[in-house]
C-alpha positions as CSV (number, residue, x, y, z in Angstrom):
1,X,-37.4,-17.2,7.0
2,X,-38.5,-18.5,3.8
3,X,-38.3,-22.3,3.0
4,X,-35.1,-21.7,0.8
5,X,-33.4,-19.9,3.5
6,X,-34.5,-22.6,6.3
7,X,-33.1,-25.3,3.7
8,X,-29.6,-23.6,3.9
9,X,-26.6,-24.8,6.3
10,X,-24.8,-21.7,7.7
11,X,-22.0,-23.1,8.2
12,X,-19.0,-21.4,10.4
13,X,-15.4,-22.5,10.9
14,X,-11.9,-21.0,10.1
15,X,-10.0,-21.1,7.1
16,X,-6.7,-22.9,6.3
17,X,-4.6,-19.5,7.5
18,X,-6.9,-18.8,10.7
19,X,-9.4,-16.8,8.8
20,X,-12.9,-16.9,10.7
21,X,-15.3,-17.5,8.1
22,X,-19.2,-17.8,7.8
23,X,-20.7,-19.5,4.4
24,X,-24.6,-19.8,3.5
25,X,-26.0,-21.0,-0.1
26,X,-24.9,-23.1,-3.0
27,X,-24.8,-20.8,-6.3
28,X,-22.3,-21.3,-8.8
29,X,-20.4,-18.2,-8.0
30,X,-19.0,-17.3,-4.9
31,X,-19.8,-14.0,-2.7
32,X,-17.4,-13.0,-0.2
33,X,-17.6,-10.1,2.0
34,X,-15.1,-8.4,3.5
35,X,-16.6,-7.8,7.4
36,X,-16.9,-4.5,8.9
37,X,-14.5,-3.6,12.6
38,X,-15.0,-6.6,15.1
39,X,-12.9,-6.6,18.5
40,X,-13.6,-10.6,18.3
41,X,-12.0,-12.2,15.3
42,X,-13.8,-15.8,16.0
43,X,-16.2,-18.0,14.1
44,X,-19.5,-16.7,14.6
45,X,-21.8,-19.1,17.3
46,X,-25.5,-18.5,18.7
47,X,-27.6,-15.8,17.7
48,X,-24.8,-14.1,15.7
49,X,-24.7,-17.7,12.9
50,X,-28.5,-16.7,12.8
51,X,-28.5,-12.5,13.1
52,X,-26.0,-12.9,10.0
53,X,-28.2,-15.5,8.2
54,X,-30.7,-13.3,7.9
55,X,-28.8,-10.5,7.0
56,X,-27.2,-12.1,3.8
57,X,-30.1,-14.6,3.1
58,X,-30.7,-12.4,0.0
59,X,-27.5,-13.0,-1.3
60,X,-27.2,-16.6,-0.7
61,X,-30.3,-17.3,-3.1
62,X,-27.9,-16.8,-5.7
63,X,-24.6,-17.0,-4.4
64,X,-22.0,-18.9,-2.4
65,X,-22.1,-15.9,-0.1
66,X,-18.8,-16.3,2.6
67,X,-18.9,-13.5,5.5
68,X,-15.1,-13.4,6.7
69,X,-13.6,-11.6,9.6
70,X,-9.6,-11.3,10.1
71,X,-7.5,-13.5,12.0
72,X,-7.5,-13.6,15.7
73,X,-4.4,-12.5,17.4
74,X,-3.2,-9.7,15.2
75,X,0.0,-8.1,15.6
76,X,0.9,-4.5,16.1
77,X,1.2,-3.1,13.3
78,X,-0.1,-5.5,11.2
79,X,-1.3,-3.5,8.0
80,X,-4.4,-3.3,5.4
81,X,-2.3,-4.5,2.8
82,X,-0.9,-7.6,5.7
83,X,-4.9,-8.0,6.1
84,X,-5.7,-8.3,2.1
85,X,-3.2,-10.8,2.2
86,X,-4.8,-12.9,4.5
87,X,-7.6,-12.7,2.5
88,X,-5.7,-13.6,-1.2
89,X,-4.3,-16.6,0.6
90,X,-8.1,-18.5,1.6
91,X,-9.3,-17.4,-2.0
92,X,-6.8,-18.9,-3.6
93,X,-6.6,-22.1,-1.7
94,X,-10.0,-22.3,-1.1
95,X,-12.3,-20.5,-3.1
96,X,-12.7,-21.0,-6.9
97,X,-11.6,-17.7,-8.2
98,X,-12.8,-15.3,-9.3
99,X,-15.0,-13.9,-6.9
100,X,-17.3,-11.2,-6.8
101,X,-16.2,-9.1,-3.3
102,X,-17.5,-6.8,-1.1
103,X,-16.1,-4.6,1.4
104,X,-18.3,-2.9,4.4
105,X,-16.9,-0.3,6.5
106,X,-14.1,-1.2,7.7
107,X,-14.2,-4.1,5.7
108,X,-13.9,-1.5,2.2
109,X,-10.5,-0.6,2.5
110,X,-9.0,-4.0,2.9
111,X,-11.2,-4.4,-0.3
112,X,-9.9,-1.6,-2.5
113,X,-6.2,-3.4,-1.9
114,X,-7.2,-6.8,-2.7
115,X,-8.4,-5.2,-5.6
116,X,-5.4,-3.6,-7.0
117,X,-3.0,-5.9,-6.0
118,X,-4.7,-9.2,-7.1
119,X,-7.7,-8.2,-9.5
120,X,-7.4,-11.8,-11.0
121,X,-9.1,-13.1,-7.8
122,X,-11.8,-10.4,-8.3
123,X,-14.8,-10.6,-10.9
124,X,-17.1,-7.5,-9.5
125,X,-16.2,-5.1,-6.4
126,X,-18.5,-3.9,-4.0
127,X,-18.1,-0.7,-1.5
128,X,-20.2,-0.2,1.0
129,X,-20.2,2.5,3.4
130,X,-16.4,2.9,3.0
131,X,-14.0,4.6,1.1
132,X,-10.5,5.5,0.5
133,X,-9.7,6.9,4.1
134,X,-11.0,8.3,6.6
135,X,-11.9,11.9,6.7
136,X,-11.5,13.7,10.0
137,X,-14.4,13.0,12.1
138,X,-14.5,9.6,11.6
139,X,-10.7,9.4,12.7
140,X,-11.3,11.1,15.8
141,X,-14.3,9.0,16.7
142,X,-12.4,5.8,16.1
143,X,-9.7,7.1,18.1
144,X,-11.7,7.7,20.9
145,X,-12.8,4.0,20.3
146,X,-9.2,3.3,20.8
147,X,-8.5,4.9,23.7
148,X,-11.6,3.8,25.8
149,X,-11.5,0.3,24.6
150,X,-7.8,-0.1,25.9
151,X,-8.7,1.7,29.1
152,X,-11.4,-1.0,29.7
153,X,-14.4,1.4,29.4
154,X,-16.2,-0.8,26.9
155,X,-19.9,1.0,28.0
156,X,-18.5,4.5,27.1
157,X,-17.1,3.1,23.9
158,X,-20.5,1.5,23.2
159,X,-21.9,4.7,23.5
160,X,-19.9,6.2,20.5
161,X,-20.7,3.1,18.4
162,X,-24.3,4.1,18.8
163,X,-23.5,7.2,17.9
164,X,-21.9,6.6,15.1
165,X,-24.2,3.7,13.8
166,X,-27.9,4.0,15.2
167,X,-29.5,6.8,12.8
168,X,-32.8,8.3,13.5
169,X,-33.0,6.3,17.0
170,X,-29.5,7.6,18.4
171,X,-30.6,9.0,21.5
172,X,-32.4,5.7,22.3
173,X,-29.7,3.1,20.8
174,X,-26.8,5.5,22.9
175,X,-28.2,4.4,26.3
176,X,-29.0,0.9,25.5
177,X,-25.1,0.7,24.2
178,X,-23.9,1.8,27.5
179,X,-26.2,-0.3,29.5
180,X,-24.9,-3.4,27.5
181,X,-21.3,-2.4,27.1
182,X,-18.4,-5.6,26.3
183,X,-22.1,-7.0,24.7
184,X,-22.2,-4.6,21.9
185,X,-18.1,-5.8,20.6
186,X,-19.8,-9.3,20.7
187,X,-17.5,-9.5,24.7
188,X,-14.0,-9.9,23.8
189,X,-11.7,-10.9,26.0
190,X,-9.1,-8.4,24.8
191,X,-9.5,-4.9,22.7
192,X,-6.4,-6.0,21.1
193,X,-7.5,-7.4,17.6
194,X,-10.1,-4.6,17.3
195,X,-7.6,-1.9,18.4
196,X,-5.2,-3.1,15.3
197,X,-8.4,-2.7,12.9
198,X,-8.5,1.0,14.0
199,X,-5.0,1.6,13.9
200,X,-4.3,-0.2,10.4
201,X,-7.3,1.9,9.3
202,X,-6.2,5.3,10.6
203,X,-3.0,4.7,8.6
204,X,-4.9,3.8,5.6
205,X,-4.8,6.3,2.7
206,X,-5.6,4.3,-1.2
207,X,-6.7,7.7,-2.9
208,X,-3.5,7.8,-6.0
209,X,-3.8,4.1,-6.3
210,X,-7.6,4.0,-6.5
211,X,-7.2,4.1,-10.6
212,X,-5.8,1.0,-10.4
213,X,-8.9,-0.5,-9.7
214,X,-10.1,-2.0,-13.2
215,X,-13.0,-4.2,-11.5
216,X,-16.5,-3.5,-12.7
217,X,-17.5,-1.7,-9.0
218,X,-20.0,-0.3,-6.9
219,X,-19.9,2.2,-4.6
220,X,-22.7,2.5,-2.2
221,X,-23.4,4.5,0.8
222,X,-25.1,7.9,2.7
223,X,-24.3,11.2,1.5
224,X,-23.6,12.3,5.2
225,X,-21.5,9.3,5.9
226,X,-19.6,10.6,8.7
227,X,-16.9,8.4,8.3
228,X,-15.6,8.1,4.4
229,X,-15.6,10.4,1.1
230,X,-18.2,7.6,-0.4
231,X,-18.5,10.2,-3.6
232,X,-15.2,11.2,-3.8
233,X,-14.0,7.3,-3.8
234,X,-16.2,6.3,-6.5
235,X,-15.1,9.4,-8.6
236,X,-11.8,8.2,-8.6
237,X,-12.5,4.5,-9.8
238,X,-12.7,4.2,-13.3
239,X,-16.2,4.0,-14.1
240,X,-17.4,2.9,-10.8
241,X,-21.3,3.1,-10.6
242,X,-21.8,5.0,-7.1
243,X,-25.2,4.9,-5.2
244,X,-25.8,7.3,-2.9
245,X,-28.8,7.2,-0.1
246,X,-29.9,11.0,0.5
247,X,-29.6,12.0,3.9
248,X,-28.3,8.7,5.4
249,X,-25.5,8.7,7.1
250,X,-22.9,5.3,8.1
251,X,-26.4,3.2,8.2
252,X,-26.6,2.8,4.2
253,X,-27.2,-1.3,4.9
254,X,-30.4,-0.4,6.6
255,X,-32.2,0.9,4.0
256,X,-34.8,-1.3,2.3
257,X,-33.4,-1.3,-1.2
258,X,-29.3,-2.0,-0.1
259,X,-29.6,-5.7,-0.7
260,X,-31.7,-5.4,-3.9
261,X,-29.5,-2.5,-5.8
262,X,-26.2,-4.3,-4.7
263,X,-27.9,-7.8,-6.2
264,X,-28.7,-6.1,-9.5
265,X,-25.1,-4.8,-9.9
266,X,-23.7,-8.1,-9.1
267,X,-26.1,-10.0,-11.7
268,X,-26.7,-6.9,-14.0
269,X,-25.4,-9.0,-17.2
270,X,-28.6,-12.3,-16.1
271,X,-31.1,-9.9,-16.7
């Protein structure tokens, strides 16, 4: 890391309403992201504090850059809008809106209702790798999550993370997934708080209120995302700026520009 980054505190904790939240950098406006699926909904600890340092170091040159998870012990049936929220509640109390937001994966959808339902809380919106549902492949593969995480076969589910997530080195990253298994969902205890992502997320359908969305936003993703209409969603945002990575698929954070052409969005009117 550079001598900025080694200079900043990660710090982790939870918020007031049980909110697991991690928070690196000092900038006058405040970042938070909207985390993609986790089966453990804790503060991160270990390597994790560091893995996501590094990931987000970019952003925390500039920004008060909050990662946030969802609360542990979810209930079922406990909805996107239930999860946004969650989320309205810690800005409000404890973040000096508004903020800009993004929403990853999993992470988007929960987004694009904050959005529309409290866009005073929300100066620019960011979606990555998401959109407004899922289309059909990317329903059955998180159902199969479902159903192998809840029978306790957590190194067959790995497998279909890889599969879904490792790119170019599939073949490779889909037996290293097995061989680690519970590893890969960070070992939870219970599928339970995962399984109620993927079921809130199955349910999930924004499309007719996606015009609600007055935020300046981006959309960014692959054009072979095989989980969300990443075009189609930013189509239906009034003037959304959409970037879209050419034969990429649900990897669009591992290309070398993602940090950089969501940082010029967010800052567009410094330059």
């Amino acid at each position: 890391m550079g001598d900025g980054i080694k200079r900043m505190k990660a710090i982790t904790g939870y918020s007031k309403n049980g909110l697991p939240y991690f928070r690196i950098g000092g900038g006058p406006r405040s970042l938070v992201i909207f985390g993609a699926l986790s089966f453990k909904h804790q503060a991160l600890s270990g390597l994790a504090v560091w893995g996501t340092s590094r990931r987000y170091r970019h952003f925390a040159k500039k920004f008060t850059t909050y990662y946030v998870g969802r609360k542990p012990g979810l209930p079922v049936g406990y909805s996107i809008q239930n999860m946004s929220e969650d989320y309205a509640a810690m800005v409000r109390n404890e973040i000096e809106a508004p903020v800009d937001l993004m929403g990853i994966s999993t992470g988007g959808p929960i987004a694009q209702q904050f959005a529309a339902d409290h866009p005073e809380l929300v100066h620019r919106l960011v979606l990555a790798m998401t959109g407004y549902h899922l289309i059909e492949g990317g329903a059955k593969l998180q159902r199969k999550l479902i159903d192998l995480t809840l029978q306790g076969k957590w190194r067959a589910a790995a497998a279909v993370q890889a599969s879904i997530t490792a790119g170019p080195v599939k073949p490779v990253a889909t037996v290293v997934f097995w061989l680690l298994g519970k590893v890969v969902f960070e070992n939870p205890q219970d599928p339970a708080d995962g399984v109620a992502e993927l079921e809130a997320e199955d349910k999930f359908d924004f499309k007719n209120r996606l015009v609600e969305i007055k935020e300046p936003t981006l959309v960014i993703g692959g054009d072979k995302d095989c989980f969300y209409p990443v075009r189609e969603t930013a189509e239906r945002i009034p003037d959304a700026q959409l970037i879209l990575y050419k034969n990429t698929g649900h990897t669009a954070m591992l290309k070398p520009h993602f940090n950089r052409d969501v940082m010029n969005f967010l800052t567009k009117s410094e330059n």
